[in-house]
MISE-445087 format. One record per residue (C-alpha): residue in three letters; x, y, z. Coordinates in steps of 0.2 Angstrom, whole numbers, plus 5000, padded with zeros to 4 digits. Each point is the difference from the previous one (the first is absolute). Layout:
REM residues N
- ALA:X:Y:Z
...
//
This chain:
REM residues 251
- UNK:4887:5065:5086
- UNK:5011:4990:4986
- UNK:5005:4984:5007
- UNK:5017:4994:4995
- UNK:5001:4980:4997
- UNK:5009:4990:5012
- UNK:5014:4990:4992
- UNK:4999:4987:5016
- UNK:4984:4999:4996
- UNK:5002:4995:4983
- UNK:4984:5015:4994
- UNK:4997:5003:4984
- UNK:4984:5009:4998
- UNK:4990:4996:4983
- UNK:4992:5017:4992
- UNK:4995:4992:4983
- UNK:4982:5005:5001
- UNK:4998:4989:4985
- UNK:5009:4984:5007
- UNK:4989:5005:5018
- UNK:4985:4997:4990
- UNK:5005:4984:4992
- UNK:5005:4991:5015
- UNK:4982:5007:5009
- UNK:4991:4993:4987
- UNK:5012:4982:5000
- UNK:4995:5000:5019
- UNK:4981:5004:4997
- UNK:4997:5006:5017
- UNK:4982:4999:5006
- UNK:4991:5011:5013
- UNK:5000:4991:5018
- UNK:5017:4988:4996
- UNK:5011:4996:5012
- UNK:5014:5006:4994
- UNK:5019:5003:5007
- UNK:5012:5013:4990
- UNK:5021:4997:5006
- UNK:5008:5015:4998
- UNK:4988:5013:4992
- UNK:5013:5015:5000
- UNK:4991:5014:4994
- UNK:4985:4992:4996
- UNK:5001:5002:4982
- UNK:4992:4981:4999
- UNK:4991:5001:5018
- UNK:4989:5012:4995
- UNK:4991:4995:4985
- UNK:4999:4984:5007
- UNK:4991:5010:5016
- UNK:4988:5007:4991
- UNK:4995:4983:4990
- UNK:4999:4991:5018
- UNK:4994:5014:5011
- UNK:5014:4993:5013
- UNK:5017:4992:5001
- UNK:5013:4996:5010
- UNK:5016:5005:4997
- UNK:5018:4995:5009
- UNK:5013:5012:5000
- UNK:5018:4999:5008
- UNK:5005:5016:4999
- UNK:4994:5011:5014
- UNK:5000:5017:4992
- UNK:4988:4992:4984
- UNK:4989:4992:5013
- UNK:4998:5016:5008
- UNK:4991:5007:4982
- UNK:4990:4984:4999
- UNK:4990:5001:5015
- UNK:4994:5017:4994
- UNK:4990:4989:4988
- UNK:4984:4999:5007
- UNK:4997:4982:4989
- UNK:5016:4992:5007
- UNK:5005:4990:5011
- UNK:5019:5002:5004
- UNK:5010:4986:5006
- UNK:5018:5008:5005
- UNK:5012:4984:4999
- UNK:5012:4989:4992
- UNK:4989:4989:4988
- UNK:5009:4985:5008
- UNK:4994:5002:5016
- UNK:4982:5003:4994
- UNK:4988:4985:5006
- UNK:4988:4999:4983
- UNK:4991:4985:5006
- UNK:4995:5014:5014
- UNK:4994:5012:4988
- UNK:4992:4989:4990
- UNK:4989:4993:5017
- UNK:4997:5020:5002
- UNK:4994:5003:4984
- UNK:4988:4984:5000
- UNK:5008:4995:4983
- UNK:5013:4992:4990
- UNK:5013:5017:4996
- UNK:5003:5006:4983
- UNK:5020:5006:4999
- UNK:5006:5013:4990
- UNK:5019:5011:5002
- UNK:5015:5005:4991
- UNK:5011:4989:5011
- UNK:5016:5007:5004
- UNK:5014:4992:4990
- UNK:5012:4997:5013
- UNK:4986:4988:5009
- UNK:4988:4995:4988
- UNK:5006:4981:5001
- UNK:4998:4999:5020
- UNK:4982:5008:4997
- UNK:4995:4989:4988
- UNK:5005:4985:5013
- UNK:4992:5009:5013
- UNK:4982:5002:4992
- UNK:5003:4980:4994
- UNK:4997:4995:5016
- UNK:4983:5006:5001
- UNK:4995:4997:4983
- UNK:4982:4994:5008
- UNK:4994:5018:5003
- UNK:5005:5007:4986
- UNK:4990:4999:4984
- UNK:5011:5009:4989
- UNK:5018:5011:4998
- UNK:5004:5012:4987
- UNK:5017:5006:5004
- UNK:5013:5010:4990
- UNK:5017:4993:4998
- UNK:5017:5001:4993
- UNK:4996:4993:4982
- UNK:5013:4983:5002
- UNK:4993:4997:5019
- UNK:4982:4996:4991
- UNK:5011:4993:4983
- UNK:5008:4987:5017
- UNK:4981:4999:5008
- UNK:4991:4996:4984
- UNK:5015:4987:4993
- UNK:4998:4983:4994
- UNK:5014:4985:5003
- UNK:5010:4997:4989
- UNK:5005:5021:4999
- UNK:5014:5009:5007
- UNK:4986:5012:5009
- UNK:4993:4985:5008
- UNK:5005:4998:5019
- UNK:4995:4999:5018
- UNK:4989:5015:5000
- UNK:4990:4994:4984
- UNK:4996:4982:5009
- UNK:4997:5005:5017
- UNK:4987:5014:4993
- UNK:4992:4989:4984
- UNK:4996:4988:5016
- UNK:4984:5012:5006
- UNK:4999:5013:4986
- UNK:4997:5001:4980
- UNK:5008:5013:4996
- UNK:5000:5013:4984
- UNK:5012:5014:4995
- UNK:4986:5013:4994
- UNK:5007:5016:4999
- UNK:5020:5008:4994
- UNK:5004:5016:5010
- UNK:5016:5009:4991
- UNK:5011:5008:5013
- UNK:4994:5019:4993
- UNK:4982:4995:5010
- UNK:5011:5003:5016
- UNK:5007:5014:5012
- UNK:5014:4997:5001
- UNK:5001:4989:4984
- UNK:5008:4983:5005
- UNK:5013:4992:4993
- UNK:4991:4985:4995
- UNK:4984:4998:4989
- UNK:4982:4994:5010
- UNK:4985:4990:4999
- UNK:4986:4998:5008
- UNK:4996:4982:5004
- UNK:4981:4991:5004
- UNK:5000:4988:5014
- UNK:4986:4987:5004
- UNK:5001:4988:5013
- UNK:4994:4981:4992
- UNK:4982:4997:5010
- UNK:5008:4983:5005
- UNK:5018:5000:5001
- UNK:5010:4983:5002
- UNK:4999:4996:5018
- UNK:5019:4999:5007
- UNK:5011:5007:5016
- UNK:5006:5015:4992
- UNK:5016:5001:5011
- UNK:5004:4984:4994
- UNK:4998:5002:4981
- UNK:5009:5017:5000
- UNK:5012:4988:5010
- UNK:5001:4990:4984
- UNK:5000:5014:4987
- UNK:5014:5012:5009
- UNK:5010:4984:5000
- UNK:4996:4995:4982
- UNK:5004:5016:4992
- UNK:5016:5004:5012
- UNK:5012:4992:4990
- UNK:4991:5003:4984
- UNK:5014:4998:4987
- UNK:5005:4984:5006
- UNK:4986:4980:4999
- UNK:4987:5000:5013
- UNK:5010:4985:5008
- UNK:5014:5010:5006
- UNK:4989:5012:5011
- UNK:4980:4993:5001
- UNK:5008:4981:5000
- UNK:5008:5003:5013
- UNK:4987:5008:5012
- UNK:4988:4985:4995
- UNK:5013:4987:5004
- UNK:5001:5009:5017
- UNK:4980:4999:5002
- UNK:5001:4983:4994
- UNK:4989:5002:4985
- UNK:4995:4984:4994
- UNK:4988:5007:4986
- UNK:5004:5002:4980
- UNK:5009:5016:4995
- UNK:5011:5005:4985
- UNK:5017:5007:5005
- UNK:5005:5003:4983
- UNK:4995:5015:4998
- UNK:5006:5019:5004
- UNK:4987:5006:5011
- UNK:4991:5013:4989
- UNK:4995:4985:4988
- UNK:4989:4994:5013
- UNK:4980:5006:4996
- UNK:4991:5007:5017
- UNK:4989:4983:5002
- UNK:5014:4990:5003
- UNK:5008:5011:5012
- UNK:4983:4999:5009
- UNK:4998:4981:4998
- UNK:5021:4997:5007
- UNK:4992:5012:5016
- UNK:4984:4992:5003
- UNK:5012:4982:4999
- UNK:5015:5006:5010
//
C-alpha cells in the first residue's frame, strides 16, 4: 500500500539510494549500538542501518507508518510525538549512552533539537538531517548574520559538523528547500552552568538582536543586580559562546 506524505506532518521521504548510503556510512553504525531513529518513514534509512546493528529503535508519530514497522522483526517501534519521548529512559533500558539518527520534520526540527539538549549526558552522538540554513544557524560563528540563539545554546554541549548536502531531488516529495545532514557530539566535559538560566541569558541577548546588548541584556542584569564586568557595546551576535557562558556562570 502506497503511503501518502502528511503535509501536518512535515514528511518527505528521502529515496536517493545514493544519498542513503552516504549518510549510512557518515553515521558508521556498529552491530549491538544503541541507537534511536525519529521519524523513519518508509524505512529507506532504517533498514540499512538495521542490518549493520542487528536492532534499532525507531520513533514514529504516525500511526498508520508505525503499524508497518512493528512488522519488522529487528525493531523496536516507539508510537509517539518525539517530544514526549523520555531518552534518558531509553538510554537506562539500553544500558548505554544512545546514538541518534532522523530526518527531523522541518516544521519541529528546532524544538527537537532542544528537547534532546537536555539530555545531552546519554547521548554519545546525533546525526540528523536538516533544512541546509538551520545547520548554516547551528554551525555559525559570531560575528555572522547566521549566528544566533540556537547556535549558542547548542555550541554549549556539542561540536558540530555540516558533513553531508542533500538537493531537494533526493526527496519524495521534493522540498522546497535544499538539506544537509549535520554530526553532533556532545563535549565529554561541558562547562558546568544552570541551563535554564543561560538560555535565560542568550533568549534575552539575541531578542533585540539589531539593537546594543545594553538596551535588552543591560537591563535584565541591572534587575539581577549584576555586579560583575560585561561589555554592553556590542550587538548580541558579536558576543563568542565562552563569554556567554562565563556572564551565566557570574549572573
Amino acid at each position: 500500500m502506497k503511503h501518502i506524505p502528511r503535509k501536518r506532518f512535515g514528511q518527505h521521504f528521502l529515496t536517493d539510494r545514493g544519498i542513503i548510503e552516504d549518510i549510512v556510512q557518515a553515521i558508521a553504525p556498529q552491530p549491538g549500538q544503541a541507537m534511536v531513529e525519529i521519524g523513519p518513514g518508509l524505512a529507506a534509512l532504517t533498514q540499512p542501518l538495521v542490518e549493520r546493528l542487528g536492532r534499532l529503535t525507531v520513533i514514529e508519530l504516525d500511526r498508520d507508518l508505525a503499524l508497518q514497522l512493528r512488522a519488522h522483526p529487528q525493531l523496536a517501534v516507539v508510537q509517539s510525538d518525539v517530544l514526549k519521548v523520555d531518552f534518558r529512559q531509553l538510554a537506562a533500558d539500553a544500558g548505554a549512552r544512545l546514538r541518534v539518527v532522523g530526518n527531523l520534520p522541518y516544521n519541529i526540527s528546532t524544538p527537537i533539537l532542544f528537547h534532546l539538549l537536555e539530555v545531552a549526558d546519554v547521548v554519545e552522538d546525533q546525526h540528523f538531517m536538516l533544512q541546509k540554513e538551520v545547520i548554516d544557524r547551528m554551525v555559525a560563528g559570531p560575528a555572522t548574520s547566521d549566528y544566533g540563539r540556537l547556535s549558542v545554546m547548542l555550541q554549549w554541549r556539542y561540536a558540530m559538523e555540516n558533513v553531508l548536502f542533500v538537493p531537494p531531488q533526493s526527496f519524495d516529495p521534493p522540498p522546497r528547500v535544499d538539506s544537509a545532514v549535520v554530526r553532533m557530539v556532545p563535549h565529554a566535559s561541558p562547562e558546568a552552568l544552570d541551563a535554564r538560566l543561560f538560555s535565560e541569558v542568550v533568549r534575552v541577548a539575541f531578542s533585540q538582536r539589531r539593537k546594543l546588548l545594553r538596551h535588552s541584556l543591560g537591563k535584565w542584569l541591572e534587575q539581577r543586580n549584576f555586579s560583575g564586568t560585561f561589555n554592553l557595546q556590542r550587538r548580541a551576535e558579536e558576543v563568542p559562546v565562552a563569554e556567554y557562558i562565563a556572564l551565566a556562570q557570574q549572573a
